[in-house]
C-alpha positions in Angstrom: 85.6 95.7 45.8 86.4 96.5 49.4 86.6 100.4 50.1 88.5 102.1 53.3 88.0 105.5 54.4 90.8 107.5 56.1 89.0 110.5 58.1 85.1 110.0 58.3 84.5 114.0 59.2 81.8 116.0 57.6 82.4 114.9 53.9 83.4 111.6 54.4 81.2 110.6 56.3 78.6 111.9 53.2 80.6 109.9 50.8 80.1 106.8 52.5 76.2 107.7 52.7 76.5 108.2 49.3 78.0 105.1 48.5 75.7 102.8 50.5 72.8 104.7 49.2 74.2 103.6 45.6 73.9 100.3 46.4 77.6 99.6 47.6 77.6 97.0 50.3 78.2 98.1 54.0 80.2 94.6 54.2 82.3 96.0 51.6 83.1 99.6 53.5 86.5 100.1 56.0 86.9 102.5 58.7 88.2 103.2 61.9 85.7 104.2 64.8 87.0 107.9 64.6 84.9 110.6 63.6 81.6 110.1 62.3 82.5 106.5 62.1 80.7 105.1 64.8 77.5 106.8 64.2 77.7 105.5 60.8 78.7 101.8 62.0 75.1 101.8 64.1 72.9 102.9 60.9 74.1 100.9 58.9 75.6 97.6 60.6 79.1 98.8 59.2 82.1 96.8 60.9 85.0 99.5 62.5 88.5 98.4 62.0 90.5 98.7 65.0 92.8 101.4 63.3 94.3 102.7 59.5 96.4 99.9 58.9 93.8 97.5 59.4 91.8 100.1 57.2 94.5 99.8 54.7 95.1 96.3 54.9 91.6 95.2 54.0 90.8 97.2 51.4 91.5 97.2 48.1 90.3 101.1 46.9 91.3 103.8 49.8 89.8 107.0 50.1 91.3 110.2 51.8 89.6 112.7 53.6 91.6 114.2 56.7 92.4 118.0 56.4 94.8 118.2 53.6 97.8 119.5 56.4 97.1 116.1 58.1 96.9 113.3 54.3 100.8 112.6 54.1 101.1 111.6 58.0 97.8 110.1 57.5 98.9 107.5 54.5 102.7 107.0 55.4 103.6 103.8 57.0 100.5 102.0 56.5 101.0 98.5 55.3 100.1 99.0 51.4 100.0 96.4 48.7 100.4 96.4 44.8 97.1 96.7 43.2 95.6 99.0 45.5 94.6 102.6 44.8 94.5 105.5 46.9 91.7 108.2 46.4 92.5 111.6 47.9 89.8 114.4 48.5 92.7 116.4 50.4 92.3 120.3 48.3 95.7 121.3 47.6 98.2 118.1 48.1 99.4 117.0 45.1 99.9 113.7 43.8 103.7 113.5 43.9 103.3 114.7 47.6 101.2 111.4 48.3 103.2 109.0 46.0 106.3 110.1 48.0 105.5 108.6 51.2 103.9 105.3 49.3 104.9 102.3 47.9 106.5 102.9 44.0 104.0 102.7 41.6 100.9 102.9 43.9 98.2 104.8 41.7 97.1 107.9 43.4 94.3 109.9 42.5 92.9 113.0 43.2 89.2 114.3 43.7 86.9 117.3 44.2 83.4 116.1 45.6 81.1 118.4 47.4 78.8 117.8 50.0 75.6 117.7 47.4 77.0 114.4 47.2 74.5 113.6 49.5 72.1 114.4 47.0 73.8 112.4 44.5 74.5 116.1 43.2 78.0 117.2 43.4 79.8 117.7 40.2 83.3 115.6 41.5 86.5 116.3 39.4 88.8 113.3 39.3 92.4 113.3 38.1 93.8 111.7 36.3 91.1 110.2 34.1 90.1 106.6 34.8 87.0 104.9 34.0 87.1 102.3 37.2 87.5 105.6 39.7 84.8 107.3 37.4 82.3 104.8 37.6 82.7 104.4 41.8 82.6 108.5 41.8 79.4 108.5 39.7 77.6 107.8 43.2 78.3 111.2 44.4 76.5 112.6 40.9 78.4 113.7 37.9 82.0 112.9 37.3 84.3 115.2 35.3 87.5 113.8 34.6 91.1 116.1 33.6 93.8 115.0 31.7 96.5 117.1 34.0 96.8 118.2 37.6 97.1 122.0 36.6 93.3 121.5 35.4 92.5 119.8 38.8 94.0 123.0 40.8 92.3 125.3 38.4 88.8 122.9 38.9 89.0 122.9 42.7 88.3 126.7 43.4 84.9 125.4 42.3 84.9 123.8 45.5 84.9 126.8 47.0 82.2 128.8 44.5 80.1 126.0 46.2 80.2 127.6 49.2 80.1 131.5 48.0 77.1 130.5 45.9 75.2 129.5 49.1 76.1 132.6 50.9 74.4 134.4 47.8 71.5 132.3 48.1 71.5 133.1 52.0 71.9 137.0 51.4 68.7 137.0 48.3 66.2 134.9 50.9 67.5 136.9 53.9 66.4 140.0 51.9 62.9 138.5 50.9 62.0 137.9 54.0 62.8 141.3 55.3 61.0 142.6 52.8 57.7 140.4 53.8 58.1 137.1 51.7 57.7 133.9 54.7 61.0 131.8 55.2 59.9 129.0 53.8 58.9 130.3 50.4 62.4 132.7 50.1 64.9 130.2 50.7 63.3 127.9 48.2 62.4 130.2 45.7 66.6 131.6 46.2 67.8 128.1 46.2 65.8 126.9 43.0 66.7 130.0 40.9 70.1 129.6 41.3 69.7 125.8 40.2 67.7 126.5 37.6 70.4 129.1 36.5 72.9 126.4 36.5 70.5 123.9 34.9 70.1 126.8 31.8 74.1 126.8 31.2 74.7 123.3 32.1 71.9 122.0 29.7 72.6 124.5 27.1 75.3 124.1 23.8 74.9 127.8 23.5 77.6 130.2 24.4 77.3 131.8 28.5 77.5 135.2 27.5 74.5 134.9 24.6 72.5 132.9 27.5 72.6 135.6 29.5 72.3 138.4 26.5 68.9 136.3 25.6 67.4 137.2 29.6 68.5 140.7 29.7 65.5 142.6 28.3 67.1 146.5 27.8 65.8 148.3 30.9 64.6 145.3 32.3 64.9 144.4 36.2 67.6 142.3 34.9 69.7 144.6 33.2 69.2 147.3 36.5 70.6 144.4 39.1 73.6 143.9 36.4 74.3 147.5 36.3 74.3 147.8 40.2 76.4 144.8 40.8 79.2 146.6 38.0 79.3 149.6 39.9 80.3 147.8 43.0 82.8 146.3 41.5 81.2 142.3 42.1 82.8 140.9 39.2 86.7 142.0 40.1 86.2 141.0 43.3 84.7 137.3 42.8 87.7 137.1 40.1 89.9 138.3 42.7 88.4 136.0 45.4 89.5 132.8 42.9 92.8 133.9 42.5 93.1 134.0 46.0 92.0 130.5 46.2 94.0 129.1 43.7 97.0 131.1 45.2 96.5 129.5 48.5 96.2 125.9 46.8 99.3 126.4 45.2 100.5 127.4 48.7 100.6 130.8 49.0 
């Protein structure tokens, strides 16, 4: 299977570290020189196609990652052919947007990687569901299909819990350190609780609120931090900070 990229920025040019590190062949991967592209091409002996069309021309799986103002222009015109598929990673551009500047019947998809895909550790929401797409996602770690593109929108303001859960992480070491704890030892020991956090919900059939019912001892430390974080109002605002995201991917 022969892959294009369309805009090898930041995260594309992860994925396709991702996807070479997952065994795909470079000989297999398209791209234009723009970008990351190039920097790519000379790690990895990848081969730069002169432009998009050529991009589009030789590959049988596309995959989009331009800023989402930029996917439609980015895909129209191009010299498409029946059995290809186009892969979008443009947050907020619906499929019936893309479909409407391609050929009829050109299957589009949409997904949500991260950039942990470089540690084959970003939870990637495809839609809609298809086992072939799955199984090329799987590279960038776990793949969680939807069966309709209200979930996807709904799914995507995880994308940007991703980065507010770093800034937490930042804020907790930041705090350890000025408090006397060395660098080092506070970022990781910030960055591993709140993976093992997730690890303790993901890995768990138990429901979130007993989880956390089970760690908070009554007048335990954890307890305190809860009651502190209520008082400031945390939880209304992070619930008001999605909203806000999935206003603005509905365009608003």
């Amino acid at each position: 299977m022969i892959l294009g990229v369309i805009g090898v920025g930041h995260l594309g040019a992860i994925l396709v570290e991702a996807l070479l590190d997952a065994g795909h062949p470079a000989t297999d991967l398209r791209m234009t020189a723009r970008g990351k592209a190039a920097g790519l091409a000379a790690r990895h002996g990848l081969t730069l196609a002169p432009d998009t069309a050529a991009v589009v021309a030789g590959a049988d799986v596309v995959i989009l990652t331009v800023r989402p103002k930029d996917a439609l222009a980015a895909v129209a015109g191009l010299p498409w052919r029946a059995g290809q598929k186009l892969i979008s990673a443009c947050a907020g551009v619906p499929v019936a947007s893309l479909a409407a500047v391609l050929p009829a019947n050109l299957p589009v998809y949409r997904i949500m990687p991260l950039t942990a895909a470089a540690q084959k550790a970003s939870p990637t929401t495809l839609f809609p569901a298809d086992p072939a797409v799955a199984g090329l996602l799987a590279a960038f770690g776990p793949v969680v299909q939807l069966a309709t593109e209200a979930q996807f929108e709904t799914a995507t303001v995880s994308a940007a819990v991703y980065g507010w859960v770093q800034r937490l992480v930042q804020v907790t070491a930041d705090w350890s350190v000025a408090q006397g704890l060395p660098l080092d030892a506070a970022r990781q020991l910030a960055a591993l609780t709140t993976v093992a956090a997730g690890r303790n919900i993901a890995d768990s059939p138990l429901p979130m609120d007993r989880l956390l019912a089970e760690l908070v001892t009554p007048g335990g430390i954890t307890e305190k931090g809860l009651h502190v974080l209520d008082a400031h109002g945390v939880i209304p605002a992070w619930t008001a900070a999605c909203d806000a995201v999935q206003a603005k991917l509905a365009g608003g």
